[in-house]
N, CA, C and O atoms as CSV, one atom per row, in Angstrom:
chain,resi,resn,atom,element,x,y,z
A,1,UNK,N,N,41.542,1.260,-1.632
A,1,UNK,CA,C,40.167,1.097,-2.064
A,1,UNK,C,C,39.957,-0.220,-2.798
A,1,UNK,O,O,38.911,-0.834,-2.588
A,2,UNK,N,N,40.842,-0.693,-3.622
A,2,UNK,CA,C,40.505,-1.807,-4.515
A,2,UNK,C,C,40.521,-3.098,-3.147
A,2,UNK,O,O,39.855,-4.127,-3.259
A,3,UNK,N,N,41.236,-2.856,-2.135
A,3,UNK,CA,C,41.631,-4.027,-1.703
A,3,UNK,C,C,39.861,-3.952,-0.635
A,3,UNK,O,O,39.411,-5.041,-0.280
A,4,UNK,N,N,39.378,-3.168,-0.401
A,4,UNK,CA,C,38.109,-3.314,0.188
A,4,UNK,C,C,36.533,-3.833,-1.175
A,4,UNK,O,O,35.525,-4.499,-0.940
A,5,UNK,N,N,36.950,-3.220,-2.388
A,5,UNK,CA,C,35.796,-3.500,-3.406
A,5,UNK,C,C,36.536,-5.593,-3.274
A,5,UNK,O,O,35.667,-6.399,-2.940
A,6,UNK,N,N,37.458,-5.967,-3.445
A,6,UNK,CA,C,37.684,-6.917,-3.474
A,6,UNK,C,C,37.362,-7.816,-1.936
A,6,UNK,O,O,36.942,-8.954,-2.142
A,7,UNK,N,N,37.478,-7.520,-0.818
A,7,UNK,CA,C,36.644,-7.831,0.466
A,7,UNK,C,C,35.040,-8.084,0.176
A,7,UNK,O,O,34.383,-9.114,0.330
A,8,UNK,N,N,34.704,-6.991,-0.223
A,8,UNK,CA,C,33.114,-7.267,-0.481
A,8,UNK,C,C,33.000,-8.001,-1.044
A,8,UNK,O,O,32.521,-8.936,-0.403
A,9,UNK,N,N,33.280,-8.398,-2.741
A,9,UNK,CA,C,33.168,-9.395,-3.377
A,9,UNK,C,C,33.703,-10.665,-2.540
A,9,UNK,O,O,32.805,-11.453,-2.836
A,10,UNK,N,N,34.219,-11.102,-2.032
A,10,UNK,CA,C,34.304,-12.315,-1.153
A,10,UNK,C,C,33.732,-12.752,0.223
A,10,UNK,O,O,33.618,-13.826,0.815
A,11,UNK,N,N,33.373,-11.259,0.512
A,11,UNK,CA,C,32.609,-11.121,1.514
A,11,UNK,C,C,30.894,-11.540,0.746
A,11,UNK,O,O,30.705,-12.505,1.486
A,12,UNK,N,N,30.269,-11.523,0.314
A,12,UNK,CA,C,29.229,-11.717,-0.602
A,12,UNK,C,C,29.051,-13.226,-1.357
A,12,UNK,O,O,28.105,-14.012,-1.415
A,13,UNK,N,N,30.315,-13.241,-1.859
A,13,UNK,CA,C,30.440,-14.714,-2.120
A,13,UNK,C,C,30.017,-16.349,-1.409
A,13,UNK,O,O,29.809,-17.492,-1.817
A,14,UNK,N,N,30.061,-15.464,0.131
A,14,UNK,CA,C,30.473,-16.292,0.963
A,14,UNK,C,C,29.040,-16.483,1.806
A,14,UNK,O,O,28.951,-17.217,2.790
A,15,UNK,N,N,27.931,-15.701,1.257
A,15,UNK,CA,C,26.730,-15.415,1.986
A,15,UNK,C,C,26.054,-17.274,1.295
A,15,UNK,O,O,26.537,-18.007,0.431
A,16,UNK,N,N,25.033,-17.410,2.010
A,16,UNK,CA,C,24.800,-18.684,1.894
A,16,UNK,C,C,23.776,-18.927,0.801
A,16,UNK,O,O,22.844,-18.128,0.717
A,17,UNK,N,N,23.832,-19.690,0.166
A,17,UNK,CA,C,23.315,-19.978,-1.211
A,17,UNK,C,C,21.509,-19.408,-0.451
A,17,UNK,O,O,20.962,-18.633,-1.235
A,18,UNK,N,N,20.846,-19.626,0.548
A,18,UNK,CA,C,19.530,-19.529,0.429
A,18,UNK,C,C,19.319,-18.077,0.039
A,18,UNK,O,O,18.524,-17.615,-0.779
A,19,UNK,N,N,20.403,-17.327,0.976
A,19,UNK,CA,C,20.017,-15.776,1.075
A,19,UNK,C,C,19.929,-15.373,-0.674
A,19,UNK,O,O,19.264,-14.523,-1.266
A,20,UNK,N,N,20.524,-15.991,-0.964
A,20,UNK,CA,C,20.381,-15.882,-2.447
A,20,UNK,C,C,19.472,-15.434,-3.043
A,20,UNK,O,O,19.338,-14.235,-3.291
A,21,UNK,N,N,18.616,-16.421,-3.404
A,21,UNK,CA,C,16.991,-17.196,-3.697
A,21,UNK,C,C,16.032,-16.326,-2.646
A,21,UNK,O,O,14.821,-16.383,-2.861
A,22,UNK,N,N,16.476,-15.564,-1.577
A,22,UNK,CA,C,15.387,-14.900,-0.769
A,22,UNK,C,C,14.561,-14.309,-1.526
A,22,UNK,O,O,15.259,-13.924,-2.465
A,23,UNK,N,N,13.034,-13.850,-1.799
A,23,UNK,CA,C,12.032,-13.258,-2.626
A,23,UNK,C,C,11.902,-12.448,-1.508
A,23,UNK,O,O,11.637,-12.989,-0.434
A,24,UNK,N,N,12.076,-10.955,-1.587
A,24,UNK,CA,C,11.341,-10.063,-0.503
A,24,UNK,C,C,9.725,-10.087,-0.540
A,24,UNK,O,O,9.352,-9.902,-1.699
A,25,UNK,N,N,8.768,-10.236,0.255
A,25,UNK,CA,C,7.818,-10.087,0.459
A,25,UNK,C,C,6.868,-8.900,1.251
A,25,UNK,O,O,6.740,-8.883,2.475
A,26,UNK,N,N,6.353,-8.105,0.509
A,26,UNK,CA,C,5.510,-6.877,0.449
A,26,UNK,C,C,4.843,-6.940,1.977
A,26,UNK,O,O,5.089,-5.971,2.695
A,27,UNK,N,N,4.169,-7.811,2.427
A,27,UNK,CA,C,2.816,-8.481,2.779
A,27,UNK,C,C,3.130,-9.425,4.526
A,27,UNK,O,O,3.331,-10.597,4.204
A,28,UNK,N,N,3.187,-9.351,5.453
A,28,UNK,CA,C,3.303,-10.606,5.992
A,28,UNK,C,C,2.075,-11.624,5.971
A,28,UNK,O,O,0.859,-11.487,5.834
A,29,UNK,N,N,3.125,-12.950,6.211
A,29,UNK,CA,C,2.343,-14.208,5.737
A,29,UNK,C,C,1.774,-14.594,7.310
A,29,UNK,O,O,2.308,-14.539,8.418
A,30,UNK,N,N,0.360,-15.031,6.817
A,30,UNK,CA,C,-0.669,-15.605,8.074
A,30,UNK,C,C,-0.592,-16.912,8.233
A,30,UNK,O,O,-1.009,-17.508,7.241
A,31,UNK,N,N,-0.042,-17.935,9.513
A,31,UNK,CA,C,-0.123,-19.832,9.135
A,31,UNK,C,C,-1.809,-19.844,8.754
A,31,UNK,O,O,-2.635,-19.043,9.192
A,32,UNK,N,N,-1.985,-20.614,8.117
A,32,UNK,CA,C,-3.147,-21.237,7.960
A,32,UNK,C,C,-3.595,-22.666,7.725
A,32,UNK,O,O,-2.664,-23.471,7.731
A,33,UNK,N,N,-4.643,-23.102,7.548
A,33,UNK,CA,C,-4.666,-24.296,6.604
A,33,UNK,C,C,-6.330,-24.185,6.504
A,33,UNK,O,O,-7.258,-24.211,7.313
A,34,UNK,N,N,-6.150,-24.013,4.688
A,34,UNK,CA,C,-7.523,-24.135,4.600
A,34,UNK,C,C,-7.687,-24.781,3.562
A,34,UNK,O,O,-6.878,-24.519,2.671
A,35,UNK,N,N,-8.604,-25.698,3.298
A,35,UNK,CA,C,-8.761,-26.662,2.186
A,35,UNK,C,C,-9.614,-25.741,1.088
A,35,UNK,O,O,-10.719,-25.249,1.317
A,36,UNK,N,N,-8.784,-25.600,-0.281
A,36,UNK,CA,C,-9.234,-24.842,-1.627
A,36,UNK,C,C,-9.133,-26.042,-2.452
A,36,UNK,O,O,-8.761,-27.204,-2.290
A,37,UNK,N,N,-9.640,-25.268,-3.472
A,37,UNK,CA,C,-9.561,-25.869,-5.465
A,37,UNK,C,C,-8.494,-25.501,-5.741
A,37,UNK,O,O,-7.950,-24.468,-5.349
A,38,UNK,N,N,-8.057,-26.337,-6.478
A,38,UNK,CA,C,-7.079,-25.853,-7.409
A,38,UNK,C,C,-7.042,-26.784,-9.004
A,38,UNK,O,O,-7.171,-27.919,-9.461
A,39,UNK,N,N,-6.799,-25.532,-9.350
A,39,UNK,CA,C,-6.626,-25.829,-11.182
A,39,UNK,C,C,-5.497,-25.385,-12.271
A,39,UNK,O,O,-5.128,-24.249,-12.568
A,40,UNK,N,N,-5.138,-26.441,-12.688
A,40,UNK,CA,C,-4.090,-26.461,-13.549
A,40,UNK,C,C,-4.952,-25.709,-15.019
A,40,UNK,O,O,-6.092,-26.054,-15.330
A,41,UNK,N,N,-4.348,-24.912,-15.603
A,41,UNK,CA,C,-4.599,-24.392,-16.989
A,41,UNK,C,C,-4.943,-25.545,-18.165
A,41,UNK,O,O,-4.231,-26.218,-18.910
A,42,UNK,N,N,-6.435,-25.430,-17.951
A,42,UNK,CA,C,-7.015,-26.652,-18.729
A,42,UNK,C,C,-7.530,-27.935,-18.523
A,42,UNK,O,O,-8.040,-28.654,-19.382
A,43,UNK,N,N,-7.362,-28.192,-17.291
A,43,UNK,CA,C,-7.712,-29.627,-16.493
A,43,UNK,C,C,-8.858,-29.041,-15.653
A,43,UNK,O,O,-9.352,-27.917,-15.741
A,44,UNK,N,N,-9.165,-30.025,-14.839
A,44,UNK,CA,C,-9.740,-30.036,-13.777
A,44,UNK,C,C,-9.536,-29.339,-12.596
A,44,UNK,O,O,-8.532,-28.631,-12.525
A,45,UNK,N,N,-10.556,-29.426,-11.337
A,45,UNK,CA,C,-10.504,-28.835,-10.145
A,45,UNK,C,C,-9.784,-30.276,-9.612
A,45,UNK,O,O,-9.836,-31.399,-10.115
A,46,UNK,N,N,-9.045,-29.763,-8.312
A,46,UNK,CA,C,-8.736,-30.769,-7.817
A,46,UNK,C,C,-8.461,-30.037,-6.286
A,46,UNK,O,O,-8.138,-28.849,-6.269
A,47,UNK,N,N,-8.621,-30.902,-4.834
A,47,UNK,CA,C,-8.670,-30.187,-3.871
A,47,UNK,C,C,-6.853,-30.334,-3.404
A,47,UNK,O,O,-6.068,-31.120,-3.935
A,48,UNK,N,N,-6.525,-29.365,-2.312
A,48,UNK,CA,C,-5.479,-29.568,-1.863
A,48,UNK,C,C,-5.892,-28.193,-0.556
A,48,UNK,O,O,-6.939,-27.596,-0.302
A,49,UNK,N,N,-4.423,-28.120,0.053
A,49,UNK,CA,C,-4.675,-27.133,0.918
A,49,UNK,C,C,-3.347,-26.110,1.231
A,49,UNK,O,O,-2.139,-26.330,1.152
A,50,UNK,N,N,-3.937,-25.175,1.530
A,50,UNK,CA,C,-2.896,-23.874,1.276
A,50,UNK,C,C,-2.442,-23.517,3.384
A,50,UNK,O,O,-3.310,-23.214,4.204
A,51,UNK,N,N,-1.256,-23.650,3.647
A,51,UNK,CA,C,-0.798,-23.762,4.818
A,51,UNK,C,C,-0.136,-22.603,5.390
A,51,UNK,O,O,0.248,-22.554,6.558
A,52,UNK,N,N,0.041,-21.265,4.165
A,52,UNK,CA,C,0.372,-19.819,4.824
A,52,UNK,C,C,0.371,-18.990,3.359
A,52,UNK,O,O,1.064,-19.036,2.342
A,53,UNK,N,N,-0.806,-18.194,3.817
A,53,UNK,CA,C,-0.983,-17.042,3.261
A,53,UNK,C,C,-0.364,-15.354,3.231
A,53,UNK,O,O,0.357,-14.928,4.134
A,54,UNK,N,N,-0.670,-14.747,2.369
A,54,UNK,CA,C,-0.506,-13.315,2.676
A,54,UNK,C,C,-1.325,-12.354,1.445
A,54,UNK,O,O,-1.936,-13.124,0.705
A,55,UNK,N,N,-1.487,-11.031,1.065
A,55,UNK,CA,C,-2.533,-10.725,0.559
A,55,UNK,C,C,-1.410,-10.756,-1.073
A,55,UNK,O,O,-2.015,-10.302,-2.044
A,56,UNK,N,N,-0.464,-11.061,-1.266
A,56,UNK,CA,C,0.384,-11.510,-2.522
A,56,UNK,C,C,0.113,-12.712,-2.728
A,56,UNK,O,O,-0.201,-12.990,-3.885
A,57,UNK,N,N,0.137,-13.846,-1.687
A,57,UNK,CA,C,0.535,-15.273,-2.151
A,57,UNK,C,C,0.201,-16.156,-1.257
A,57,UNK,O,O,-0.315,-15.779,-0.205
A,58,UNK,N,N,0.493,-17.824,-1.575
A,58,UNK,CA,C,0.430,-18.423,-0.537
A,58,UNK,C,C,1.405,-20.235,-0.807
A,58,UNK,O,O,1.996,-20.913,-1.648
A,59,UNK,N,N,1.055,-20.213,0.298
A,59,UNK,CA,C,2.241,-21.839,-0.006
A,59,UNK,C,C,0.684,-22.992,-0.248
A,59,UNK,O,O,-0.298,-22.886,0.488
A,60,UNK,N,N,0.740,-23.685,-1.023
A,60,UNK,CA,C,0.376,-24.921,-1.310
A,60,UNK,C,C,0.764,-26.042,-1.102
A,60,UNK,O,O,1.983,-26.185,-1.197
A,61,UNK,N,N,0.141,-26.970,-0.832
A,61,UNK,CA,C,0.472,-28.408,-0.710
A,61,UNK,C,C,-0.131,-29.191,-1.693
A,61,UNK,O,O,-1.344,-28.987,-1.717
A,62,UNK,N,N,0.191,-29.881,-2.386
A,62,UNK,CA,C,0.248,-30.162,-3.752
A,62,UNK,C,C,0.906,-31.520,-4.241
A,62,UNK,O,O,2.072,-31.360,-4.605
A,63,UNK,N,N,0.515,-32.588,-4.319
A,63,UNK,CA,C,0.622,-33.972,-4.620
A,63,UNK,C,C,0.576,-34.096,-6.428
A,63,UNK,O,O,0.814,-35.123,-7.065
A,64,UNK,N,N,0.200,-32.735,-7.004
A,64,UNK,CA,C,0.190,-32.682,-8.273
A,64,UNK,C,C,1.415,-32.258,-9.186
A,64,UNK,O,O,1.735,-31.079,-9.038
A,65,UNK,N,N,1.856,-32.683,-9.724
A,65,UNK,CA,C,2.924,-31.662,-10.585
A,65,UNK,C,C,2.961,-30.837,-11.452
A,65,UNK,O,O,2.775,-30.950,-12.664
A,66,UNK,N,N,3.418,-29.223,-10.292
A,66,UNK,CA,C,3.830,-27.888,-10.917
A,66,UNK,C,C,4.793,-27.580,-11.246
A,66,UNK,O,O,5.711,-28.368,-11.023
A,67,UNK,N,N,5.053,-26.518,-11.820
A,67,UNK,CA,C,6.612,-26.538,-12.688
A,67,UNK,C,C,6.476,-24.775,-12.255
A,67,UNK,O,O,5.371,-24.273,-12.456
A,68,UNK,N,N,7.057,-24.303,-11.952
A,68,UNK,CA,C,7.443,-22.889,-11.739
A,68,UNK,C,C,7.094,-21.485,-13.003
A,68,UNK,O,O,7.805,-21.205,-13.969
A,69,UNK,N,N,6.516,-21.182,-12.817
A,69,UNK,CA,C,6.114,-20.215,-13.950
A,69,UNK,C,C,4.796,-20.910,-14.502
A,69,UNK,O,O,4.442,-20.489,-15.603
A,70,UNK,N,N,4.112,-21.770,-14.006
A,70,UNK,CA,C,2.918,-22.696,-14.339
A,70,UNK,C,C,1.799,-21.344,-13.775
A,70,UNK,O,O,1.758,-20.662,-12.751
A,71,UNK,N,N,1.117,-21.394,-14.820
A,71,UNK,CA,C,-0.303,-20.566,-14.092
A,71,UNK,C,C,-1.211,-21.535,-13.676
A,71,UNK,O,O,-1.519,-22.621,-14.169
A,72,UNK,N,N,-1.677,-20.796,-12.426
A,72,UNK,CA,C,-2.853,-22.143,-12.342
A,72,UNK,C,C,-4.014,-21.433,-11.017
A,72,UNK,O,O,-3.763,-20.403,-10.392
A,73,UNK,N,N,-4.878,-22.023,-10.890
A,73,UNK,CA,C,-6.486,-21.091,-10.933
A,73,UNK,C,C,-6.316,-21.644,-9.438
A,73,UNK,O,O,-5.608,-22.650,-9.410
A,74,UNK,N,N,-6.879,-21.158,-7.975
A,74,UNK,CA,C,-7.133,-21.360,-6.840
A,74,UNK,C,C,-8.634,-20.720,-6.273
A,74,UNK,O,O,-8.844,-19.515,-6.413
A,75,UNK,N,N,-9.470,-21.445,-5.744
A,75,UNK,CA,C,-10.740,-21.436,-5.512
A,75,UNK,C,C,-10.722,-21.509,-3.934
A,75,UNK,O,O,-10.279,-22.550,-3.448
A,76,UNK,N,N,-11.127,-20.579,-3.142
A,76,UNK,CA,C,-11.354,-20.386,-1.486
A,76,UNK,C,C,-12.807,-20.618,-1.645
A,76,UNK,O,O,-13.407,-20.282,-2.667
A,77,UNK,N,N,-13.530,-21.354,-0.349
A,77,UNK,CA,C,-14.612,-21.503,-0.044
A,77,UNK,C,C,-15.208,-20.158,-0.304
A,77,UNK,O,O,-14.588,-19.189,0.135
A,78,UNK,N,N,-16.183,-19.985,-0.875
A,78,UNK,CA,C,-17.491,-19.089,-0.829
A,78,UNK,C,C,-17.021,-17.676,-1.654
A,78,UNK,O,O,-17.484,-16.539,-1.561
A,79,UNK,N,N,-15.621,-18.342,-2.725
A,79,UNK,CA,C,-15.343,-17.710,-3.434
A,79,UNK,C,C,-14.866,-17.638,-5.115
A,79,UNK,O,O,-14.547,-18.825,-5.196
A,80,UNK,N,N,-14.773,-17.453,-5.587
A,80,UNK,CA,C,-14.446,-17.454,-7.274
A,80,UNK,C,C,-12.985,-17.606,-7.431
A,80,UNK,O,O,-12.173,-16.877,-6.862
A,81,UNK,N,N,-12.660,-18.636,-8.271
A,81,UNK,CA,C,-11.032,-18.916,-8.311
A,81,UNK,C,C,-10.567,-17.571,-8.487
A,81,UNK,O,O,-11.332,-16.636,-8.725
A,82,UNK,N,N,-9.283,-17.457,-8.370
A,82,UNK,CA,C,-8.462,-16.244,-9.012
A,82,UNK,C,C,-6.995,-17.031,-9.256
A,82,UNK,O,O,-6.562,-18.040,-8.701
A,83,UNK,N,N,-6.606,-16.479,-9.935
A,83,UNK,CA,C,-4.913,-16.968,-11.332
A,83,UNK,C,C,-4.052,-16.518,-10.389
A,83,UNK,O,O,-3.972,-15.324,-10.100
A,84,UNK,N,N,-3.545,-17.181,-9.995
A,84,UNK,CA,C,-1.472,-17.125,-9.369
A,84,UNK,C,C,-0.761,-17.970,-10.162
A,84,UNK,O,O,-1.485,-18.567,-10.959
A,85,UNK,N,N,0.454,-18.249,-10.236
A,85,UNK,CA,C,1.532,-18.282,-10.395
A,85,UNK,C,C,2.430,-19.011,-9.663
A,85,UNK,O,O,2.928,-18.614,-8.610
A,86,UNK,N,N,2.616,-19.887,-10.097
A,86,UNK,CA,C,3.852,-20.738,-9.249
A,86,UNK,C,C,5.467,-20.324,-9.054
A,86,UNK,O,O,6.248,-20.380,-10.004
A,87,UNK,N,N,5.840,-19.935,-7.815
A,87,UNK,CA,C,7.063,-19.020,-7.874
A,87,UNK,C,C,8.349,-20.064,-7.588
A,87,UNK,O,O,9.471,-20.038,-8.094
A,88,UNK,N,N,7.825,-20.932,-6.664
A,88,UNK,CA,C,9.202,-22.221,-6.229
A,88,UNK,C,C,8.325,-23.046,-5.697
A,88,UNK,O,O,7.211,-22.910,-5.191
A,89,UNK,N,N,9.234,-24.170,-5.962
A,89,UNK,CA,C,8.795,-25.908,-5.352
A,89,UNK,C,C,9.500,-26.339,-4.592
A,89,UNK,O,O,10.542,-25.707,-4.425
A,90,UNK,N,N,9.321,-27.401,-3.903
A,90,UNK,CA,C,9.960,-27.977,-2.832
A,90,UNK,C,C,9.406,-29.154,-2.429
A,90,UNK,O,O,8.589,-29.071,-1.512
A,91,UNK,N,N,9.622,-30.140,-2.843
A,91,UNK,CA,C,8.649,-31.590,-2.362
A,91,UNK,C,C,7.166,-31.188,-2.578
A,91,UNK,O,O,6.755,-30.380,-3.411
A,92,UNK,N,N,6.667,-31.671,-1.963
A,92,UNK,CA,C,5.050,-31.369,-2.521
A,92,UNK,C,C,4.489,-29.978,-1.724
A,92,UNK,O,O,3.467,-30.054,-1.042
A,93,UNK,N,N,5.167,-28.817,-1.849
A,93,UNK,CA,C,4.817,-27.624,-1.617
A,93,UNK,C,C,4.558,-26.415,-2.932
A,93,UNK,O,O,4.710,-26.811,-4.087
A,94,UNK,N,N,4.295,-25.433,-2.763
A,94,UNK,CA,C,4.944,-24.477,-3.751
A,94,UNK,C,C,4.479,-23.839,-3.436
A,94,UNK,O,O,3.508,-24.114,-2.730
A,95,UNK,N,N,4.927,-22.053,-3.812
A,95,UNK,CA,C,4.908,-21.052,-3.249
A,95,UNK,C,C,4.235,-20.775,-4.738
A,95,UNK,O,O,4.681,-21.278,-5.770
A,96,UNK,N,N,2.886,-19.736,-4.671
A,96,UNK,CA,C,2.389,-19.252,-5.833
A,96,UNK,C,C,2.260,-17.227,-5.105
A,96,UNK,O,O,2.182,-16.623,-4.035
A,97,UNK,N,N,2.321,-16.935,-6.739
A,97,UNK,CA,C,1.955,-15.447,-5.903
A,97,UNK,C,C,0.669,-15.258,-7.099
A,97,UNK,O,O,0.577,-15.635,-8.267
A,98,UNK,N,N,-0.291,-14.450,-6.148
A,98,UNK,CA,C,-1.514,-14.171,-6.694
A,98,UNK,C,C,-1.024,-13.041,-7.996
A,98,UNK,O,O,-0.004,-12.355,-8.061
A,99,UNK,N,N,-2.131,-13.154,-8.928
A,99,UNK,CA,C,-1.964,-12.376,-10.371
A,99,UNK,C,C,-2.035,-10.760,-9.520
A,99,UNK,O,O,-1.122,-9.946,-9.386
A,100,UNK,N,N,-3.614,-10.673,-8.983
A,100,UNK,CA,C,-3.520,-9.839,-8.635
A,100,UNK,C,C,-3.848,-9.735,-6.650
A,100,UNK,O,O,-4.638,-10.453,-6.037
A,101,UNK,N,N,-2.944,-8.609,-6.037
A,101,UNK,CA,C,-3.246,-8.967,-4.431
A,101,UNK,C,C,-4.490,-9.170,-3.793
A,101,UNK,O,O,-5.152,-8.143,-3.945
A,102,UNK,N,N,-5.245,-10.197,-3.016
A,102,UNK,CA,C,-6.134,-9.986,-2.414
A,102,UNK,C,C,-6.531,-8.674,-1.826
A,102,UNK,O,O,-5.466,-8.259,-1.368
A,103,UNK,N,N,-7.471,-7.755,-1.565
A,103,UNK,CA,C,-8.209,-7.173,-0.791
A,103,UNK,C,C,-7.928,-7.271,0.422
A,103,UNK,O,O,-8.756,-8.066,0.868
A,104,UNK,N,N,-7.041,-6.839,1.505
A,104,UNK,CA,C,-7.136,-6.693,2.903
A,104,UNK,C,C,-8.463,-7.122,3.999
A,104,UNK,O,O,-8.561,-7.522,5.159
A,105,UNK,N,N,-9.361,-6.783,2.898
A,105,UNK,CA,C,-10.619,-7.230,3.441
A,105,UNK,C,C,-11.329,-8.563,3.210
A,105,UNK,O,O,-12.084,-9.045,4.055
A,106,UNK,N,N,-11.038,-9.198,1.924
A,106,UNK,CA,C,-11.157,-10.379,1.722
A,106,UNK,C,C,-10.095,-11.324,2.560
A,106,UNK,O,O,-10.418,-12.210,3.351
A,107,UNK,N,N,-8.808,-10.948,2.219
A,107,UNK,CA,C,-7.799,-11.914,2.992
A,107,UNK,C,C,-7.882,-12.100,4.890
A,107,UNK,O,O,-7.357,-12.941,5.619
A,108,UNK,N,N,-9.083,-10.511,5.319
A,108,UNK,CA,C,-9.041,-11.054,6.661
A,108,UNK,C,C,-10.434,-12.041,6.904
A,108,UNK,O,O,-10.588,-12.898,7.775
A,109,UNK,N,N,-11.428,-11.600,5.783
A,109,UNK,CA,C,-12.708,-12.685,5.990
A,109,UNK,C,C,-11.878,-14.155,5.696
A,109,UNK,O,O,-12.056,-14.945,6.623
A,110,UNK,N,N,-11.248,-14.540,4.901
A,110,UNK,CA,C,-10.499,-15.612,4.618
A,110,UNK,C,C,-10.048,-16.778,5.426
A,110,UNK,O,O,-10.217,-17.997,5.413
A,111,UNK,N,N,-8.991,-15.329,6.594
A,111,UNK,CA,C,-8.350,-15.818,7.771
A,111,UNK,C,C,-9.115,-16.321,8.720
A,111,UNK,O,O,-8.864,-17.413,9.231
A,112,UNK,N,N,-10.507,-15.314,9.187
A,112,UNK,CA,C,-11.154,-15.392,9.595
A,112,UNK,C,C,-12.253,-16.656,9.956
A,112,UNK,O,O,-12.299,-17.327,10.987
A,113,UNK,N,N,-13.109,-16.740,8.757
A,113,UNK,CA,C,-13.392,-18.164,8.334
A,113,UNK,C,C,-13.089,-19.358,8.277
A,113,UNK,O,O,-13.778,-20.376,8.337
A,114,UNK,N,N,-11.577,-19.124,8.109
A,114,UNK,CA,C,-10.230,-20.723,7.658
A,114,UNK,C,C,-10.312,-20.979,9.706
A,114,UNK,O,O,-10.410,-22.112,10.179
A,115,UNK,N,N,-10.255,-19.890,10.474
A,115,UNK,CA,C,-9.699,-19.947,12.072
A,115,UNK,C,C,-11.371,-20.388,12.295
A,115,UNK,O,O,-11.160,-21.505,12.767
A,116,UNK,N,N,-12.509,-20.296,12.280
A,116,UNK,CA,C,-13.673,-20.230,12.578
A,116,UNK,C,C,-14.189,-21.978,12.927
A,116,UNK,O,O,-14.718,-22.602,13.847
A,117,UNK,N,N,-13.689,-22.215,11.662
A,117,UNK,CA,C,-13.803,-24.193,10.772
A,117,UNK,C,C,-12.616,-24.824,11.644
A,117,UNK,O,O,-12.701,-26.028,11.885
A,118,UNK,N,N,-11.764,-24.271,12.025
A,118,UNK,CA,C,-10.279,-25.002,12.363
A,118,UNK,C,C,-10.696,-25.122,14.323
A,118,UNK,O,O,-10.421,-26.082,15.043
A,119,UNK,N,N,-11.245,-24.118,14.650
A,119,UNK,CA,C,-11.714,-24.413,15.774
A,119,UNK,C,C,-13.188,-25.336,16.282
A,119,UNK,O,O,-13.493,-25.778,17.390
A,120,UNK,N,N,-13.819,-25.386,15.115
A,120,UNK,CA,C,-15.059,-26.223,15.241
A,120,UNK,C,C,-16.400,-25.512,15.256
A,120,UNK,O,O,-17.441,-26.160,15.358
């Protein structure tokens, strides 16, 4: 028995640093790209655009500097910011998860709308 608890542990060891860092996600994510607001806690609006959603979260593109655990305010067309959370960065990306989940029904008018503009 010890010589298998000791397999696993090296067996595990050996898994690759990303699987690591994996965040399970509740929700699947929709591609998108839709141009929002975004606001840092205390500053200004500033535009950028969000490139895959889900009714938890979404990835940002972001030329601004966030720091992980940063709260910060996101504004969708024809809608009222709402507070996420910056979860990871990556060059000018970041993954935020919403405070609280979108509405199923909002996130498909969302999709909806973002596909509506993207086709013309």
């Amino acid at each position: 028995m010890v010589g298998n608890n000791r397999l696993s542990k090296v067996s595990m060891g050996a898994l690759p640093e990303k699987e690591d860092r994996h965040i399970p996600r509740p929700h699947d994510r929709q591609m998108v790209l839709i141009g929002v607001r975004v606001r840092r806690k205390g500053e200004s609006w500033f535009r950028s655009r969000i490139t895959d959603m889900s009714l938890d979260g979404f990835r940002l593109l972001s030329f601004v500097k966030l720091q992980i655990g940063m709260e910060i305010w996101v504004m969708f067309p024809g809608f009222e910011g709402r507070r996420a959370k910056v979860v990871w960065i990556a060059d000018h990306e970041a993954g935020c998860a919403f405070e609280n989940p979108l509405h199923p029904a909002i996130f498909d008018h969302i999709i909806r709308t973002c596909d509506l503009r993207a086709r013309g």
